[in-house]
C-alpha positions in Angstrom: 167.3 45.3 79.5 165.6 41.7 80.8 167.8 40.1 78.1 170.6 41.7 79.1 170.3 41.5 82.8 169.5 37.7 82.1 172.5 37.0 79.7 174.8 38.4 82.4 173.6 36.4 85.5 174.5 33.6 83.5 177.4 34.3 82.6 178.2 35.2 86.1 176.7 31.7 87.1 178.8 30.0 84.8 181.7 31.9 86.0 181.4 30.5 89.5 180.3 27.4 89.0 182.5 24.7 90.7 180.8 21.9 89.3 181.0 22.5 84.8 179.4 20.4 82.2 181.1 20.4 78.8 179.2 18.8 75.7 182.3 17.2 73.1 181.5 14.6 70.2 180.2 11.0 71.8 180.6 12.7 75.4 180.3 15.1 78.5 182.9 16.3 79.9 182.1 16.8 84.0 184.5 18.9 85.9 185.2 19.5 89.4 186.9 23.2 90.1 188.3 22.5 86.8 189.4 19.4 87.1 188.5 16.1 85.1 185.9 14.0 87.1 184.1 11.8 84.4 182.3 11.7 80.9 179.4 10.2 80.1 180.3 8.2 77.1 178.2 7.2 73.9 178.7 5.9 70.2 181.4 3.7 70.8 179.9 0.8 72.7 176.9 -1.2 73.5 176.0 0.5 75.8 176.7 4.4 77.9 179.0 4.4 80.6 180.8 7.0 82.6 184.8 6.8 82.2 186.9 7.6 83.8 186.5 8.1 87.6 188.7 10.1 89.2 189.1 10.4 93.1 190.7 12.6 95.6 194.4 13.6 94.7 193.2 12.5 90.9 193.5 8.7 91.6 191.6 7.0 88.9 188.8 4.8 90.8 188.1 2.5 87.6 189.5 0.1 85.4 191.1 1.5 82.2 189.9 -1.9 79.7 189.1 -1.9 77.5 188.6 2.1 76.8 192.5 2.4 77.2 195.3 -0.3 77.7 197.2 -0.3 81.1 199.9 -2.2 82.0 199.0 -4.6 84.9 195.4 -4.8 84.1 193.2 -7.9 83.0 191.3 -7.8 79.9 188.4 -9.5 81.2 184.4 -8.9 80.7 184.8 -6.8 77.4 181.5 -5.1 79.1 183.0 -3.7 82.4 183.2 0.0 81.2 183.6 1.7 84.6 180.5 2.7 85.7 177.1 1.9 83.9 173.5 0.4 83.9 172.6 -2.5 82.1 171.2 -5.8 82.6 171.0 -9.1 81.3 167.4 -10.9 81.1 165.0 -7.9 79.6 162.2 -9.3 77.7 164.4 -12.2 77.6 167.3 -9.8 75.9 170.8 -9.9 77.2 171.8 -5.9 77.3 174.7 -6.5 79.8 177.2 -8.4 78.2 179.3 -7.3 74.8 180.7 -10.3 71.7 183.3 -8.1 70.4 183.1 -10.8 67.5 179.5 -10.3 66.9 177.7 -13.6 67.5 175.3 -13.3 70.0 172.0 -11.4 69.5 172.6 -8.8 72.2 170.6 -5.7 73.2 171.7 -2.0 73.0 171.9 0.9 74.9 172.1 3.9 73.2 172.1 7.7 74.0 169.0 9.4 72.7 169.5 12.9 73.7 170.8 15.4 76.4 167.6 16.6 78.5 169.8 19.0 81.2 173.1 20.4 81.6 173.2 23.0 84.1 176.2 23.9 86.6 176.4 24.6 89.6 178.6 26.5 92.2 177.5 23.1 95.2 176.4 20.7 92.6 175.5 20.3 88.9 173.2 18.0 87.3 173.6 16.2 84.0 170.7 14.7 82.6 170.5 12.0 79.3 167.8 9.9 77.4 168.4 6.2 75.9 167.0 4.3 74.1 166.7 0.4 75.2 167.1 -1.5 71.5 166.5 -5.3 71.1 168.1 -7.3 68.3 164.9 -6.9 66.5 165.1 -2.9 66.4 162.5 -2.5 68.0 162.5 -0.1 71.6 160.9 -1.9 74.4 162.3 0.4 77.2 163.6 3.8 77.4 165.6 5.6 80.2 166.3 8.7 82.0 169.6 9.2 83.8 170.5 11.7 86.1 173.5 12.3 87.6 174.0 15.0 90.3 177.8 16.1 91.0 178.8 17.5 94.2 182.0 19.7 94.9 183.5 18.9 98.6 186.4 18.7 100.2 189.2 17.9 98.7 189.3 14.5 100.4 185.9 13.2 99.1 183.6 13.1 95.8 180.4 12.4 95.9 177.1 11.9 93.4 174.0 10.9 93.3 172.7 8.5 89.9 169.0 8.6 89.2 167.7 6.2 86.9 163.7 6.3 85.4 163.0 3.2 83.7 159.6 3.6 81.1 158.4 0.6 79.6 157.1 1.1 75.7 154.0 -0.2 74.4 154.8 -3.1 75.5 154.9 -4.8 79.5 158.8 -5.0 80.0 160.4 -8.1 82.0 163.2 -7.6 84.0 164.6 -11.4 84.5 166.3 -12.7 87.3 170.0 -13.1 86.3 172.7 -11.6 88.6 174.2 -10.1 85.3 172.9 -7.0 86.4 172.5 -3.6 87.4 174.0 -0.5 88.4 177.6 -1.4 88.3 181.3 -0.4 88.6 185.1 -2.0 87.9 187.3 -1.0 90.3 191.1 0.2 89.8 192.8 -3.1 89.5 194.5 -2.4 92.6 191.7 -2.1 95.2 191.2 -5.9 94.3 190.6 -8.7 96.9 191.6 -11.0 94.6 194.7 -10.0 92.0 195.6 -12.4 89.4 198.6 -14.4 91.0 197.7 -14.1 94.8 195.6 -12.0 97.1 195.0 -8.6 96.7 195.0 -5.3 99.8 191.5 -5.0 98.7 188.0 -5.7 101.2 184.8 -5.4 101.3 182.1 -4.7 103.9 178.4 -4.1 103.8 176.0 -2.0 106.1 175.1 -6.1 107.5 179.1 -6.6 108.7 179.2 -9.4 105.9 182.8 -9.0 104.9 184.6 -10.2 101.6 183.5 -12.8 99.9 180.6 -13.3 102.4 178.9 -9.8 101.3 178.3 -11.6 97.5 174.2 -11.7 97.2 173.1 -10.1 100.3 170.8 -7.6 101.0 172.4 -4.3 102.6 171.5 -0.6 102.3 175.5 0.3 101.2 178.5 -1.7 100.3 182.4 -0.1 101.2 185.1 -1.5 99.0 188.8 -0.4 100.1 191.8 -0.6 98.8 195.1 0.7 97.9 195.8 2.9 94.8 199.6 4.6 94.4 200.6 5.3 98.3 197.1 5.5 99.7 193.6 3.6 100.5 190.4 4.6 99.4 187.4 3.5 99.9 184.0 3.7 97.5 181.3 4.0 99.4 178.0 2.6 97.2 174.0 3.3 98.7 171.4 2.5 97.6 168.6 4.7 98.6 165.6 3.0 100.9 162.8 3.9 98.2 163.9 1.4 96.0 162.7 -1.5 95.0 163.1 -4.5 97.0 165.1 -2.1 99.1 167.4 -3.2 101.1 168.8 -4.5 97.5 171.5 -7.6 96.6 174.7 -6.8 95.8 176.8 -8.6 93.2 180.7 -7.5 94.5 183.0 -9.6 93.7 186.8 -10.4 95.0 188.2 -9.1 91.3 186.2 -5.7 91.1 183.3 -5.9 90.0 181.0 -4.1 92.1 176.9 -3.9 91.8 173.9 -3.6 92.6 170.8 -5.3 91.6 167.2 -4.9 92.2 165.7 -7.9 89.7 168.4 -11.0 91.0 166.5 -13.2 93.8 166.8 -17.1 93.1 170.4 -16.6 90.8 171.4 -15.0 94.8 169.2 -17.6 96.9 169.1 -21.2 94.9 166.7 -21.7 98.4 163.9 -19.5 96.3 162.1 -20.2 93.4 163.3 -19.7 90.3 162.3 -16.4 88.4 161.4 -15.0 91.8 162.8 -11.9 91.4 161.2 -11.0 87.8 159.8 -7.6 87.6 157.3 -6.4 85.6 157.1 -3.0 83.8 153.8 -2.2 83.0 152.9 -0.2 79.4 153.6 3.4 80.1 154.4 2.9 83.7 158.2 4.2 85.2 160.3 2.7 87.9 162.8 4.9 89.2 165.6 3.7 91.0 168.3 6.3 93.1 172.0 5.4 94.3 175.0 7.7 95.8 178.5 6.8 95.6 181.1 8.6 97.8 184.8 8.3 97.1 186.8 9.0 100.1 190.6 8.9 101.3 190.9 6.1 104.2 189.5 3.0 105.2 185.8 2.0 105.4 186.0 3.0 108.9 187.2 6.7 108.2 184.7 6.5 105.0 181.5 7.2 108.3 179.3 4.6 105.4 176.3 4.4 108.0 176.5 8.2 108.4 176.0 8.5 104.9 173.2 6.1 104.1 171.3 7.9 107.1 172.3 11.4 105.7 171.5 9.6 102.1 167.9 8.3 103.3 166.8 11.9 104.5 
């Protein structure tokens, strides 16, 4: 009778869950009332990423390249997939950029295992292992993602990405490079910059530093709006105050790329000294870092970004 009882309140869980999570070969499928939100992606790159992202009204938040070919878009930084965590000094090991011809001595990231997949009728959580894999094969670092979905309005999407970094047997260096961290490409559109003039996009930080002024600086959340189809929308990126080195650099730039990075100091500030911003991982020990982005129909202004990072910071 327990079995039973227990098999049908989760099926009935399932049944109402708004927020689904569908395991497919080299992804997860995440779903939103049915509807196509991401995928965590793995097998078919350097490193996991989540592609695509897709926004109120199903506008698709990120660059397509190079998982797809759209007209209009630059092939640029091979490694831009969308949304991802990597970075490009660790132990002296460049895990964030790709050489599609195979030249370089480059780290890995590769999916281990899935640790959690459970739905949700609020929010669901999806939660993955990798493995950290230098040129040598050895695995100096592993990770822990978690991701945590929210249904809304239909006006809004909103999750929360958890990472736990766990150093090996080995003390793990995290170098001071602004090739780094947390990181998404926008939709070409959103741009400040577009290849043959300026773009509709901007950019504003929780400082006021607009533009190009908000590359390197310390702020608790960076807005970047812009135009996709008929509308605006604005991504809303926070990075919680428990972090290290909180409030964190940013590294946005006027062509899309938009990140965050806890280990860049002196490549920021040339006033500093250099490898200033190291980090170091102790054997055994874990750093976790947490970040929310909100996707929101609007401007930066109708976006309320300080309401969230003080809803966030709670």
């Amino acid at each position: 009778m327990r079995i039973l009882l227990f098999a049908l309140f989760a099926f009935g869980a399932s049944l109402f869950a708004e927020v689904t999570f569908t395991e497919q070969p080299g992804r997860v499928r995440v779903e939103i009332r049915g509807q196509l939100f991401t995928e965590y992606r793995y097998g078919d790159a350097p490193h996991v990423y989540y592609w695509p992202l897709i926004g109120p009204g199903g506008a698709k938040m990120t660059r397509g390249y190079p998982m797809e070919y759209a007209e209009g878009e630059e092939h640029d930084h091979l490694h831009h997939r969308s949304l991802w965590f990597s970075h490009g000094m660790v132990n002296g090991v460049d895990y964030w950029t790709e050489d599609a011809e195979g030249k370089r001595a480059l780290g890995k990231i590769e999916h281990a295992k899935i640790l959690a997949k459970e739905n949700g009728a609020k929010f669901g959580i999806l939660q993955t292992e990798q493995k950290w894999i230098a040129p040598d094969a050895t695995v100096p670092l592993r990770s822990v993602q978690t991701v945590r979905v929210y249904d809304g309005p239909d006006t809004e999407r909103v999750f929360d990405f958890e990472i736990a970094l766990v150093a090996g047997e080995k003390d793990v260096v995290f170098g001071d490079t602004k090739e780094g961290t947390f990181a998404m490409r926008i939709a070409e559109s959103m741009r400040l910059k577009q290849p043959k003039g300026e773009g509709r996009g901007t950019i504003v930080n929780s400082e006021g530093a607009k533009d190009a002024k908000a590359w390197g600086q310390r702020a608790n959340w960076v807005a970047m709006s812009g135009p996709i189809g008929e509308k605006i929308y604005t991504i809303t990126f926070l990075s919680h105050p428990s972090n290290l080195r909180a409030p964190q650099r940013w590294h946005a730039r006027d062509y899309g790329l938009f990140a965050v990075n806890p280990f860049c100091e002196h490549e920021m500030d040339k006033s500093q000294p250099k490898d200033i911003g190291n980090y170091t991982l102790k054997v055994g020990e874990t750093l976790t870092l947490k970040y929310r982005i909100a996707i929101t129909e609007g401007d930066a202004a109708a976006a309320k970004c300080a309401e969230r990072f003080a809803e966030y910071a709670k």
